[in-house]
C-alpha positions as CSV (number, residue, x, y, z in Angstrom):
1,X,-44.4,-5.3,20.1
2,X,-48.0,-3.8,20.1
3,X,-50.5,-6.8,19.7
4,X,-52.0,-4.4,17.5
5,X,-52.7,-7.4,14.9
6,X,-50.6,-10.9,13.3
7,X,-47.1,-9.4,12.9
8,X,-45.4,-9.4,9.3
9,X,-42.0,-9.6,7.4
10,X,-41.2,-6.0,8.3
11,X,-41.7,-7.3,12.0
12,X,-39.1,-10.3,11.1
13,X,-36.3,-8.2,9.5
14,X,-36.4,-6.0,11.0
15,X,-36.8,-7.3,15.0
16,X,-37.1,-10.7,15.0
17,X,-34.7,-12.2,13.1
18,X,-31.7,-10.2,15.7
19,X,-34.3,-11.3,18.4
20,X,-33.5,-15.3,17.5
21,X,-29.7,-15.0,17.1
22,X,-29.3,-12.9,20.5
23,X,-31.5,-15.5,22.4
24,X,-28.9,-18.2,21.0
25,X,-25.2,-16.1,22.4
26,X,-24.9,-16.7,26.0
27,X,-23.7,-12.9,26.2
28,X,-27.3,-11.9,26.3
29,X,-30.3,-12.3,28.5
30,X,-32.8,-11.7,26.6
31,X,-36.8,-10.4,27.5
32,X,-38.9,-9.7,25.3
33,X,-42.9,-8.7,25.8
34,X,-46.2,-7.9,24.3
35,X,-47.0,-4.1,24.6
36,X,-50.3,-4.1,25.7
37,X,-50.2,-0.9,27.3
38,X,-48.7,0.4,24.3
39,X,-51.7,-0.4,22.4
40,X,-54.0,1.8,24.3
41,X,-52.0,5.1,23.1
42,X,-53.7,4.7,19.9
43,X,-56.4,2.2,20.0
44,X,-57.7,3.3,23.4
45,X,-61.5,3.4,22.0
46,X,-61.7,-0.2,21.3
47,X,-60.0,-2.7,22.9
48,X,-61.8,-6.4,22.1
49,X,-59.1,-7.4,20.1
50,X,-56.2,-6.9,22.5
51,X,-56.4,-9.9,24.4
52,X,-56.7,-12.3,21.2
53,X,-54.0,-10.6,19.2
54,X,-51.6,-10.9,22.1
55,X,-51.8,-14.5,21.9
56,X,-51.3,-14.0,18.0
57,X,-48.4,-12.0,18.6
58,X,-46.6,-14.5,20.9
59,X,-47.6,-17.3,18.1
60,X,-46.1,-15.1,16.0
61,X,-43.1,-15.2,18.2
62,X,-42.5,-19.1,18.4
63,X,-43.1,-19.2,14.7
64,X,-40.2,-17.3,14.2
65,X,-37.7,-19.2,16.2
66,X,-37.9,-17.6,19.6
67,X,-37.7,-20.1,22.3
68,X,-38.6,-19.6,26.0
69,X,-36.2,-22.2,27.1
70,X,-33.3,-19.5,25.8
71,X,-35.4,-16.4,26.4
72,X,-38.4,-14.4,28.8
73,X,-41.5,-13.4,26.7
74,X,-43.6,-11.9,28.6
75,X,-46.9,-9.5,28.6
76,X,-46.7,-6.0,29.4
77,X,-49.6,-5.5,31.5
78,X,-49.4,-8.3,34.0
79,X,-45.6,-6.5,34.9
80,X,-46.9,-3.7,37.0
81,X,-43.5,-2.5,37.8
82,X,-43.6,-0.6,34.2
83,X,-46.4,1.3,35.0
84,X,-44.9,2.3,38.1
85,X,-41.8,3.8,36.5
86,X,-43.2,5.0,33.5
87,X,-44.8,7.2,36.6
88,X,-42.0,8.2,38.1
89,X,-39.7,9.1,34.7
90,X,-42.8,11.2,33.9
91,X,-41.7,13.2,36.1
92,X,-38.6,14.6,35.2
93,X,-39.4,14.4,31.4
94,X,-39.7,17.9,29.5
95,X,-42.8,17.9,27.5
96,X,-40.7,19.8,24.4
97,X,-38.0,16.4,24.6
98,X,-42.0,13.9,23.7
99,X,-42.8,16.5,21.4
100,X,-39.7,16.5,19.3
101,X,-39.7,12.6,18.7
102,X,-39.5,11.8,14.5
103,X,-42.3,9.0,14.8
104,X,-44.5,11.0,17.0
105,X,-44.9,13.6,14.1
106,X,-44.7,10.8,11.6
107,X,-48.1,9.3,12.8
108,X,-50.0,12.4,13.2
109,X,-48.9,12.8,9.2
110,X,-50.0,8.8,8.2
111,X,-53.0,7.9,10.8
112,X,-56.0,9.9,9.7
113,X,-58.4,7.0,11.2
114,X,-57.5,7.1,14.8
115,X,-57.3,10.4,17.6
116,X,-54.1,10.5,18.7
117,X,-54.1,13.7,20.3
118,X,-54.1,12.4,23.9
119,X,-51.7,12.7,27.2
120,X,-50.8,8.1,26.8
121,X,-50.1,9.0,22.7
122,X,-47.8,11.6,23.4
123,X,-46.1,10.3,26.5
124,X,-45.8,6.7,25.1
125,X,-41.7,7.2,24.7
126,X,-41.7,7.3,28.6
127,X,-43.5,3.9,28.7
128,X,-41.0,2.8,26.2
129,X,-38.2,4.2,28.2
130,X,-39.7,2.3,31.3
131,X,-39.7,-0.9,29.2
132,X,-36.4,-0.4,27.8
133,X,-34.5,0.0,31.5
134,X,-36.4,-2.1,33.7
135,X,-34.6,-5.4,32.1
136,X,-34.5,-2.7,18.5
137,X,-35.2,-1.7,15.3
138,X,-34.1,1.3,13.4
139,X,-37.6,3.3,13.6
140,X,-37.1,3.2,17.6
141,X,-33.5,4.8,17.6
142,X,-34.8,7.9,18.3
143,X,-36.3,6.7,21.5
144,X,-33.6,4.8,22.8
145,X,-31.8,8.1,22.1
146,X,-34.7,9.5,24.4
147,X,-34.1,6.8,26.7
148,X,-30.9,8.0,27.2
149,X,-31.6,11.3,28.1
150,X,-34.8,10.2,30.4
151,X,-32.3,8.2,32.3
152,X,-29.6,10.6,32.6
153,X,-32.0,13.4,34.4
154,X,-33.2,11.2,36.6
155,X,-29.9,10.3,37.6
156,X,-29.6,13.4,38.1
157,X,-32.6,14.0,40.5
158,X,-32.2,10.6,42.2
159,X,-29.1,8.7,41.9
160,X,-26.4,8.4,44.8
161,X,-23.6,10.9,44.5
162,X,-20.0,8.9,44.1
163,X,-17.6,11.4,45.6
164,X,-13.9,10.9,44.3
165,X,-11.7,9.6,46.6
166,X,-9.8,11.7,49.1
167,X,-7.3,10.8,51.7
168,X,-6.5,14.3,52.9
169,X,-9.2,16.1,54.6
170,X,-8.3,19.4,53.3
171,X,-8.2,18.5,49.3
172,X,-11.9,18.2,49.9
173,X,-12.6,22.2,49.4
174,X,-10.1,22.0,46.4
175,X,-12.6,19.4,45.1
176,X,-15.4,21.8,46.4
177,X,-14.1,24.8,44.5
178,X,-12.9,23.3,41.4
179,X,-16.2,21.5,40.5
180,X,-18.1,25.1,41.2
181,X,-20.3,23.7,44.2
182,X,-17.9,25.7,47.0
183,X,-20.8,28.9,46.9
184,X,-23.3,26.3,47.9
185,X,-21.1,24.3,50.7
186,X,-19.9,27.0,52.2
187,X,-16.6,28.4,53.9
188,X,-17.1,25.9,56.1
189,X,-15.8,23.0,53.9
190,X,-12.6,24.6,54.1
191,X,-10.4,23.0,57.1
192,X,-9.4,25.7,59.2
193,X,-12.7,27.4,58.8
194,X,-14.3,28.0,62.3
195,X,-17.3,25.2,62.5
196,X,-15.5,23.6,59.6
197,X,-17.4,20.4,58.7
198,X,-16.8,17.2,60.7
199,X,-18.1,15.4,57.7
200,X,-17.0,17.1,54.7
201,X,-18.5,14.6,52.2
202,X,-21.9,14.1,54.0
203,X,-22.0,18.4,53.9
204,X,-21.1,17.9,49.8
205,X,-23.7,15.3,49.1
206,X,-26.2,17.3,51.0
207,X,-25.2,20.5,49.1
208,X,-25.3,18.3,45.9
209,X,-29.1,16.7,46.6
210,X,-30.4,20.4,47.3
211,X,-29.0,22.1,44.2
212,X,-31.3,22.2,40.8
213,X,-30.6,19.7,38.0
214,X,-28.8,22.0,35.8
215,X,-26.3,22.7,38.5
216,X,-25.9,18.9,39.7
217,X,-24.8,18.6,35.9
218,X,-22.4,21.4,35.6
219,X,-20.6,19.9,39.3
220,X,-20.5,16.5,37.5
221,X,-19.1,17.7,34.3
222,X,-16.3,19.7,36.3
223,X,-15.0,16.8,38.3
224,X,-17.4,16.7,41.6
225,X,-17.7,13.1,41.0
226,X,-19.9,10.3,39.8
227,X,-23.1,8.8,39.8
228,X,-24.3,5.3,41.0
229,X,-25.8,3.0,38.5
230,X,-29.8,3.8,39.3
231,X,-30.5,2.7,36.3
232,X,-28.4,1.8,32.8
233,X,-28.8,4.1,29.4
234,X,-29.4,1.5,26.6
235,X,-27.8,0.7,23.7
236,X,-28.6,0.3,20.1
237,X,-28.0,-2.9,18.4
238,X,-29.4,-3.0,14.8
239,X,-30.2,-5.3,11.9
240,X,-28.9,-5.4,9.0
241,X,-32.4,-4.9,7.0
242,X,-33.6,-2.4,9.4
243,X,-36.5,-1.6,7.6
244,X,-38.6,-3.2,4.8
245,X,-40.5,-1.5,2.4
246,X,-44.1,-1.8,2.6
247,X,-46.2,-2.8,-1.0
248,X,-46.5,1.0,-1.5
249,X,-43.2,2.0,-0.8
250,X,-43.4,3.7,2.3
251,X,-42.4,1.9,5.5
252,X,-44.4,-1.6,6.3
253,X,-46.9,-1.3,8.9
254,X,-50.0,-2.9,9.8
255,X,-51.6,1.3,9.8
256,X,-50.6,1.7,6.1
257,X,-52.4,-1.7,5.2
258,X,-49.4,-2.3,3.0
259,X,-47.8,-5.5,4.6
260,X,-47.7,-9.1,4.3
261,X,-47.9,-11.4,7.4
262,X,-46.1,-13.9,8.4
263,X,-49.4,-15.8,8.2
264,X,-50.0,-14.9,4.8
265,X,-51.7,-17.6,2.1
266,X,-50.0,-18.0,-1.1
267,X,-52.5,-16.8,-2.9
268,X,-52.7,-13.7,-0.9
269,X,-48.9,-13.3,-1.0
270,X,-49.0,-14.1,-5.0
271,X,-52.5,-10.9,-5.3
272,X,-50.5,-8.3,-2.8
273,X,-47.3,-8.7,-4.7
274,X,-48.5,-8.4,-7.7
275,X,-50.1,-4.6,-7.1
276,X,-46.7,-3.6,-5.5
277,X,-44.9,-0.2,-6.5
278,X,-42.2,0.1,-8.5
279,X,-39.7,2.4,-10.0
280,X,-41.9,5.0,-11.2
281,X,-39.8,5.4,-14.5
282,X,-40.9,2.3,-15.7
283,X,-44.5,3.2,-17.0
284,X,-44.4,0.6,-20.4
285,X,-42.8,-2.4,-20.3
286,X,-40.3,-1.3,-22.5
287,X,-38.9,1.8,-20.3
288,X,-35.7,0.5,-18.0
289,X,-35.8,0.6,-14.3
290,X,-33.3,1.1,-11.6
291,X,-33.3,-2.0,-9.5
292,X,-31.7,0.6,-6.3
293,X,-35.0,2.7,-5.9
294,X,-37.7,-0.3,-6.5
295,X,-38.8,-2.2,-3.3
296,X,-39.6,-5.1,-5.7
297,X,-35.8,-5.9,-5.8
298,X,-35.5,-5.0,-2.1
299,X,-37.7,-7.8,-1.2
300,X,-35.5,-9.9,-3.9
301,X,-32.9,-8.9,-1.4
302,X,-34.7,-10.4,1.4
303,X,-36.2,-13.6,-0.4
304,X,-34.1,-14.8,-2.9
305,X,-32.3,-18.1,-1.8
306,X,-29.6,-18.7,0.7
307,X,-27.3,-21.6,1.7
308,X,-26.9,-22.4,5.7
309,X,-24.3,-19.7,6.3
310,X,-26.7,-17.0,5.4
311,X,-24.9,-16.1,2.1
312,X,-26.8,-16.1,-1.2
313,X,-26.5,-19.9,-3.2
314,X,-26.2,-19.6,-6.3
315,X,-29.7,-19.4,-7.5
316,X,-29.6,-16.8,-5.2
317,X,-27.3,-14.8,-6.7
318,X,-28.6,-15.8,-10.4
319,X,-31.9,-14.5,-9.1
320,X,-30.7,-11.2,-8.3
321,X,-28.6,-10.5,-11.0
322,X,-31.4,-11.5,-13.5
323,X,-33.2,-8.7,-11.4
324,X,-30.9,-6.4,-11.8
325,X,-30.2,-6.3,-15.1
326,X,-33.1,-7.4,-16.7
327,X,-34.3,-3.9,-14.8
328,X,-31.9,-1.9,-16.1
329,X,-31.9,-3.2,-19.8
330,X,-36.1,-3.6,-20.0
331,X,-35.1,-7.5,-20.6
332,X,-37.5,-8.3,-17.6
333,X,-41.4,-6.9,-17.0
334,X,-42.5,-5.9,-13.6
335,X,-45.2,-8.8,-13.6
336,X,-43.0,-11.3,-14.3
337,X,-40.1,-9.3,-11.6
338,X,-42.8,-9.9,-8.7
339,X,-43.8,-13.2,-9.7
340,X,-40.2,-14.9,-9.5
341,X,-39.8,-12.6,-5.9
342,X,-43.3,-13.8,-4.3
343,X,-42.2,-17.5,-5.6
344,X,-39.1,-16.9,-3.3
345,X,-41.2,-15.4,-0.6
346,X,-43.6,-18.3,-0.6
347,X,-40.6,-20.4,0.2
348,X,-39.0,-18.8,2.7
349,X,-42.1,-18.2,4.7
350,X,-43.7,-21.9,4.3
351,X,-41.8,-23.4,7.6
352,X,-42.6,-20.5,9.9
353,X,-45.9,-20.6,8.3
354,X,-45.5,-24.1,9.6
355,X,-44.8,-23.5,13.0
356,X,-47.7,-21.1,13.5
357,X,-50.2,-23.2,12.5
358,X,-48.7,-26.3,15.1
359,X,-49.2,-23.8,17.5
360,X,-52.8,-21.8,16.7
361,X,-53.5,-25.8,17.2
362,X,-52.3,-25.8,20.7
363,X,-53.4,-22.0,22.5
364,X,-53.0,-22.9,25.7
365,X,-49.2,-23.7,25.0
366,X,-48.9,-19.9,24.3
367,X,-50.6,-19.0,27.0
368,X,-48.1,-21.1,29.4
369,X,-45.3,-19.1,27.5
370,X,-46.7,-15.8,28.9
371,X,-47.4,-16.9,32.6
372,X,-44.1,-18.4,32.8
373,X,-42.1,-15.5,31.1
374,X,-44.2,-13.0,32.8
375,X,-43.3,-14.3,36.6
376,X,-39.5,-14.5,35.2
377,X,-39.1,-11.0,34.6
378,X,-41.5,-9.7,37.1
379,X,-38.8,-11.1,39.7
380,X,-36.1,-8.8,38.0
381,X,-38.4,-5.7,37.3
382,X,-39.2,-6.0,40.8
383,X,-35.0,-5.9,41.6
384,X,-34.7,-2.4,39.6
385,X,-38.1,-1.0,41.2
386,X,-37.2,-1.4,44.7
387,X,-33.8,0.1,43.7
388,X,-35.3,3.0,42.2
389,X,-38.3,3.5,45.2
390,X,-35.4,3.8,47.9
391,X,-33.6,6.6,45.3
392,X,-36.5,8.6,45.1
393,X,-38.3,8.3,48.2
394,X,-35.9,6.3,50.9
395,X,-38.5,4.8,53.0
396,X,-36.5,1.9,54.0
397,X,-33.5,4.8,55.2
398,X,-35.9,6.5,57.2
399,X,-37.4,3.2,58.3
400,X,-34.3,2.1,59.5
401,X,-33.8,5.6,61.0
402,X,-36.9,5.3,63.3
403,X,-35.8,1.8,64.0
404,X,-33.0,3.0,65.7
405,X,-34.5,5.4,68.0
């Protein structure tokens, strides 16, 4: 996350509540890091505040359950490997495939306060894409789905061809003419061909490695073999609350000034709540409401009480039902709807609340947790880097070449 400022429940629903139970299943190594770099792209003029709300953001981190004894947290910045691939996708990454991105268009419509018309704004799905492979919630879909196709082209460009396999010498000009890449080859992968290849792969991979990206595609796609795992295409694993409505309505975020921190007093919880939207149709007190379109009852959702499976106990339920209905039926007023939720809210955030404080006492515990995570995943950043220098460049081939002279 970007230590843009204290995170908040939209941060918790929709990230870091998955983030805790993933650290916990053995399944999963889990990093995750404060996006320093990422705060640049839009708050490039000033950065005072980036140092001390990285160190609220991993506070924020702890406070929530995540523990470095299960998981890496780590900062962004002091990972230089990122910066170096971020580099070197950049430059296979059509500028229409930034352009297109949903959130990328959604900021230049919300954030009127900040200039966002620079080269880091606008290429900041390529750092994300460098994050992402080098060791979510549902707003970042769309980039993993960019991820994807970031990773794929430079596959393309840079990973090792995997030919099939092929016991008779002359089934490799069948393979040759079937995948479309015999024009480039030549007669000469044929076995009776005068000068026919000695090494009829080597000739294919060098044919391959010389021909344009859309062609190395179209060979793939008809059968001219495989690719070697450069690097992986993510996945998507989401919450089930992926997002949380903000006190407006629209989507929590610190930008809309519409959120509620994790660090949030309860009288500052009880004067934000009480200003929230709700269904428009309810004007009087006597109009009904639909429960379904007012965020009011989503955070009901989120708040109201649960036993230690996770389900809702029955207060819980009782809570939600007196909601609903008294909603529907008028039976209930908005003001006294968002004083039962932030009485619920004020609950359920009092022991991270907790937790925070403990450590805002202790700072230099935090900043232990970052030096320790961040030499942890350097190490296995530095692993996919190397990897991924040899593709593109193969220094230590040509090294080794000399060597042998």
């Amino acid at each position: 996350m970007r230590p843009t400022g204290k995170l908040h429940i939209g941060h918790y629903f929709g990230a870091l509540q998955n983030w805790v139970r993933l650290q916990n299943d053995p399944e999963y190594d889990c990093f995750y890091f404060i996006a320093d770099w990422h705060a640049l792209t839009s708050d490039y003029a000033d950065t005072s505040a980036v140092a001390q709300n990285t160190i609220e953001i991993v506070t924020d981190y702890l406070a929530a359950g995540l523990d470095p004894k299960k998981c890496v947290i780590f900062q962004q910045s002091l990972v230089p490997e990122h910066a170096e691939l971020h580099l070197l996708l950049s430059m296979v990454t059509p500028l229409s495939w930034l352009e297109r991105v949903p959130t990328y268009k959604e900021a230049f419509e919300n954030v009127k306060d900040k200039d966002l018309h620079t080269y880091g704004f606008l290429g900041y799905p390529v750092l994300q894409a460098a994050d992402i492979v080098l060791p979510v919630g549902e707003d970042q879909v769309s980039h993993v789905e960019l991820t994807r196709e970031i990773v794929r082209r430079f596959k393309l460009a840079y990973a090792d061809l995997i030919l099939p396999r092929v016991t008779d010498d002359a089934a490799w000009s069948g393979v040759a003419s079937s995948s479309g890449i015999f024009s480039k080859v030549g007669p000469r992968i044929l076995p009776a061909a005068p000068g026919s290849y000695g090494d009829k792969p080597g000739a294919l991979r060098a044919a391959y490695r010389s021909s344009t990206l859309q062609e190395k595609g179209y060979y793939l796609a008809n059968g001219l073999g495989s690719l070697s795992d450069l690097l992986i295409e993510p996945g998507v694993m989401l919450t089930k609350t992926p997002r949380v409505p903000g006190l407006d309505g629209r989507k929590m975020s610190k930008s809309y000034g519409n959120a509620i921190t994790l660090s949030e007093s309860d009288d500052d919880i009880r004067k934000k709540t009480k200003v929230m939207v709700t269904d428009p149709a309810r004007k009087r007190r006597t109009d009904p409401g639909n429960p379904d379109v007012c965020p009011v009852y989503d955070w009901h959702k989120l708040f109201s009480p649960r036993n230690s499976s996770g389900e809702y106990s029955v207060e819980g339920k009782a809570t939600l039902e007196w909601a609903a209905n008294g909603c529907r039926t008028a039976g209930i007023g908005c003001i006294e709807c968002k004083a039962k939720m932030a009485d619920h809210l004020i609950e359920w955030i009092a022991p991270v609340r907790e937790r925070r404080l403990e450590y805002e006492k202790h700072p230099k515990r935090v900043l232990e947790v970052i030096d320790e995570g961040t030499k942890r995943a350097r190490i296995e950043a530095q692993k996919t880097i190397g990897r991924v220098r040899e593709a593109v460049f193969g220094w230590e081939k040509k090294r080794n070449e000399i060597g042998q002279l």
